[in-house]
C-alpha positions as CSV (number, residue, x, y, z in Angstrom):
1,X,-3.5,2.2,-18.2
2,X,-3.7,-0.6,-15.5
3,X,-4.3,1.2,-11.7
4,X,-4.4,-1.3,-9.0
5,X,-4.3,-0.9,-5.1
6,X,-2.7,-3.6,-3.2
7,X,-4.2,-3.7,0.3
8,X,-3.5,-5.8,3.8
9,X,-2.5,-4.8,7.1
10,X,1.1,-4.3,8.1
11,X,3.5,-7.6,6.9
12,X,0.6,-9.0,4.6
13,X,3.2,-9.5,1.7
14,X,2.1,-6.3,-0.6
15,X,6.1,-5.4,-1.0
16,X,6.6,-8.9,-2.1
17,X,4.1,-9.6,-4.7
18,X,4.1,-6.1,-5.9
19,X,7.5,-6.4,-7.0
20,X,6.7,-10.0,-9.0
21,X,3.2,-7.7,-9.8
22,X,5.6,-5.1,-11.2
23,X,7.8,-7.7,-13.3
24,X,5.2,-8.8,-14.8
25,X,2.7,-6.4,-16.0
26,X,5.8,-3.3,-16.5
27,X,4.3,-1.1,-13.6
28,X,5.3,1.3,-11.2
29,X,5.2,0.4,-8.0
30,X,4.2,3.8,-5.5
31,X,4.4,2.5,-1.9
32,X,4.0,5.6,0.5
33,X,5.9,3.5,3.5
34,X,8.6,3.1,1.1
35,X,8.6,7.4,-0.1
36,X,8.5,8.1,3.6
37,X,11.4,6.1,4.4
38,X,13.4,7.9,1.1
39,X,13.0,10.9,2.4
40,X,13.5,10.8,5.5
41,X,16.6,9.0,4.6
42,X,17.4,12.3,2.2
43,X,16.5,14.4,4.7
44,X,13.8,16.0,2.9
45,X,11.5,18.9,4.1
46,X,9.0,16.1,4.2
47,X,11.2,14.0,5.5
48,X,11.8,15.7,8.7
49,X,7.7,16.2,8.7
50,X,6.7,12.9,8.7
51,X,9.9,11.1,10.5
52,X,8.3,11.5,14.2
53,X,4.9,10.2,13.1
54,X,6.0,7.2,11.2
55,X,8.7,6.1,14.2
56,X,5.4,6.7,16.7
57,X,3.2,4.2,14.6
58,X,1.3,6.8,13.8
59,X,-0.3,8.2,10.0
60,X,1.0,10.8,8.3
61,X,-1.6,13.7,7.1
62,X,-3.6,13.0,4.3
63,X,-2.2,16.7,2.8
64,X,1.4,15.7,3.4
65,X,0.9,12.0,1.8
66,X,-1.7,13.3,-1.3
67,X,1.3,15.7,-2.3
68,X,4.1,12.9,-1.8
69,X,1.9,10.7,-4.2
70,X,0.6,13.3,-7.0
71,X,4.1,13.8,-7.2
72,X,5.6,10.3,-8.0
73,X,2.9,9.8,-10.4
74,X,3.8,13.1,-12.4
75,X,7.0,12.1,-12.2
76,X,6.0,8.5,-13.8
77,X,4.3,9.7,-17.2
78,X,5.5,7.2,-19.6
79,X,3.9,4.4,-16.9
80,X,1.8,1.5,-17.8
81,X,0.0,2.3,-14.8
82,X,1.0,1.9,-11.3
83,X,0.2,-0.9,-8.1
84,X,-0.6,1.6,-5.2
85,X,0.6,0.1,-1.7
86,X,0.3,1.5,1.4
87,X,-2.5,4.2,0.0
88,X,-5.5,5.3,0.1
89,X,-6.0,4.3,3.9
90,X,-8.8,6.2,4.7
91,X,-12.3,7.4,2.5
92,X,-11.2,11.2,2.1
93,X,-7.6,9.6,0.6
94,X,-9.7,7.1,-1.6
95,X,-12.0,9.9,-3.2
96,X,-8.9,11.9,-3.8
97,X,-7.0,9.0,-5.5
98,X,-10.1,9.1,-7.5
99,X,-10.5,12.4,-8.4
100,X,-6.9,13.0,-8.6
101,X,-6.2,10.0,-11.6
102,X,-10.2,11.1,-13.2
103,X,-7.9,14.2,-13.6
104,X,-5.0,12.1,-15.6
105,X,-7.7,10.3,-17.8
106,X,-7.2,7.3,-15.5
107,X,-9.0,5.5,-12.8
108,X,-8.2,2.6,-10.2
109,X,-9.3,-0.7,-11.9
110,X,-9.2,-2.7,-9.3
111,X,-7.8,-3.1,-5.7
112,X,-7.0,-6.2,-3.8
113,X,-7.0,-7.0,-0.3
114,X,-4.4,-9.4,1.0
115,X,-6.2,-11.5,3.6
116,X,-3.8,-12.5,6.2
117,X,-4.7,-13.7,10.0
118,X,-3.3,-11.4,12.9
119,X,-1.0,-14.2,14.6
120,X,0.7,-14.7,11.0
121,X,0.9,-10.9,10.3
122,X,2.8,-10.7,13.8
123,X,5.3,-14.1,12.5
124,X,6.0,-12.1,10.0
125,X,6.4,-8.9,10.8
126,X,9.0,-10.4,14.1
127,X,11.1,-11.9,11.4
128,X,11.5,-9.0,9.0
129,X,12.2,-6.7,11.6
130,X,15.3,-9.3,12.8
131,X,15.9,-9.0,9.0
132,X,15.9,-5.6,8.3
133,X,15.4,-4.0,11.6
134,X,12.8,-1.1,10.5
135,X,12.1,1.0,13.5
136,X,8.3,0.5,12.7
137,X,8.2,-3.1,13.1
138,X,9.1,-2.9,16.5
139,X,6.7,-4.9,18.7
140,X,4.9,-1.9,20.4
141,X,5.0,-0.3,17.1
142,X,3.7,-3.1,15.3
143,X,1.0,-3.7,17.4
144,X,0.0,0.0,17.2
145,X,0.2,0.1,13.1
146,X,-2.0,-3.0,13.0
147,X,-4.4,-1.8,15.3
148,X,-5.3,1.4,12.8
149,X,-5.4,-0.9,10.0
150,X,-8.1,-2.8,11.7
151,X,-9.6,0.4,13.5
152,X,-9.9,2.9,10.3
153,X,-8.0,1.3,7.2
154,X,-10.0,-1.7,6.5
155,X,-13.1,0.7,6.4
156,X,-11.6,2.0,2.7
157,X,-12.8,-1.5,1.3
158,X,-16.7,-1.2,1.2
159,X,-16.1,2.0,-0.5
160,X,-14.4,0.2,-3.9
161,X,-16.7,-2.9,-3.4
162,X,-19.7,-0.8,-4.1
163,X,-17.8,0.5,-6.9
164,X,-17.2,-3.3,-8.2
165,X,-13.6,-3.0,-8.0
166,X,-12.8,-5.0,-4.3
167,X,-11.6,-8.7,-4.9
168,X,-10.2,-10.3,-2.2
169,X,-7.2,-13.1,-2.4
170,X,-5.7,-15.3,0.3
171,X,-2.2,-13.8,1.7
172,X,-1.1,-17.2,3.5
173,X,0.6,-19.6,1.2
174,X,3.5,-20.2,-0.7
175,X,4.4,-16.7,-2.6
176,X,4.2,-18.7,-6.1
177,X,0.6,-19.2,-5.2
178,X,-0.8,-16.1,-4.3
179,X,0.9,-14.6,-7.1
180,X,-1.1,-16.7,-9.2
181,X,-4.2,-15.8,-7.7
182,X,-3.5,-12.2,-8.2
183,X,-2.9,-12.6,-11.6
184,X,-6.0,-14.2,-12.1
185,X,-7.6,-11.4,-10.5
186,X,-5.7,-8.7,-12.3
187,X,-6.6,-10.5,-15.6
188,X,-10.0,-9.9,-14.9
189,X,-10.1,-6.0,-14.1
């Protein structure tokens, strides 16, 4: 089984090259932003929980989010493995994800950070919410979801690189590209 956990800040292209990531190597993708956003769609008892916090910028409780997950990946037991986006985003979440897939007779194999400059994150993130018009790309909001990727997120990534699992692959660039370059890191875990 092939667990990998795509990380960047806010508009660094995860949803993007997890879906060619996904094609490719047959796995399920589990994006929390994209769970919170179906339920709250489906009105959902979680749903209605984590609605306020995720149209505030803000993160939803570890409890709330461990749940969500455990329960997409139960759902998912015929999977290859699975490309994680949008989670862990803090220690306590990482050590679960851990302990939670040691349970499963699984582990993460690897996770890689999408390295993408500030000014390009904000390019981006302006354009796909004139695209799509998600209430959390919203400039205020935007700047707000950024600033706790930078501020607590980010601080996940020493914890896998003393595991040996943390590579690291530029996000700017033509999407062909970096998809490459994550395939050469994936082939590698």
């Amino acid at each position: 089984m092939l667990n990998l956990v795509l990380f960047g800040p806010p508009g660094a292209g995860k949803g993007t090259q997890s879906q060619k990531l996904i094609d490719k190597y047959q796995l399920v993708h589990i994006s929390t932003g994209d769970l919170f956003r179906a339920h709250i769609k489906n009105q959902t008892d979680l749903g209605k929980q984590v609605s306020q916090l995720i149209a505030d910028g803000e993160l939803v409780p570890d409890s709330i989010t461990i749940a969500m997950l455990e329960e997409e990946v139960d759902r998912n037991k015929t999977a290859k493995g699975f490309i994680f986006d949008g989670f862990p985003r803090t220690v306590p979440q990482a050590e679960e994800l851990d302990r939670f897939l040691e349970s499963k007779g699984a582990k993460v194999n690897g996770v890689i950070a999408l390295d993408v400059n500030q000014e390009e994150l904000t390019r981006r993130i302006a354009e796909r919410h004139k695209l799509n018009g998600r209430p959390d790309d919203d400039a205020e909001k935007l700047k707000k979801r950024i600033g706790e990727y930078f501020d607590k997120t980010i601080h996940v990534l020493p914890y896998y690189e003393t595991q040996g699992k943390l590579a690291k692959v530029n996000g700017i660039g033509e999407i062909e590209t970096i998809f490459d370059n994550l395939c050469e890191v994936i082939d590698s875990f």
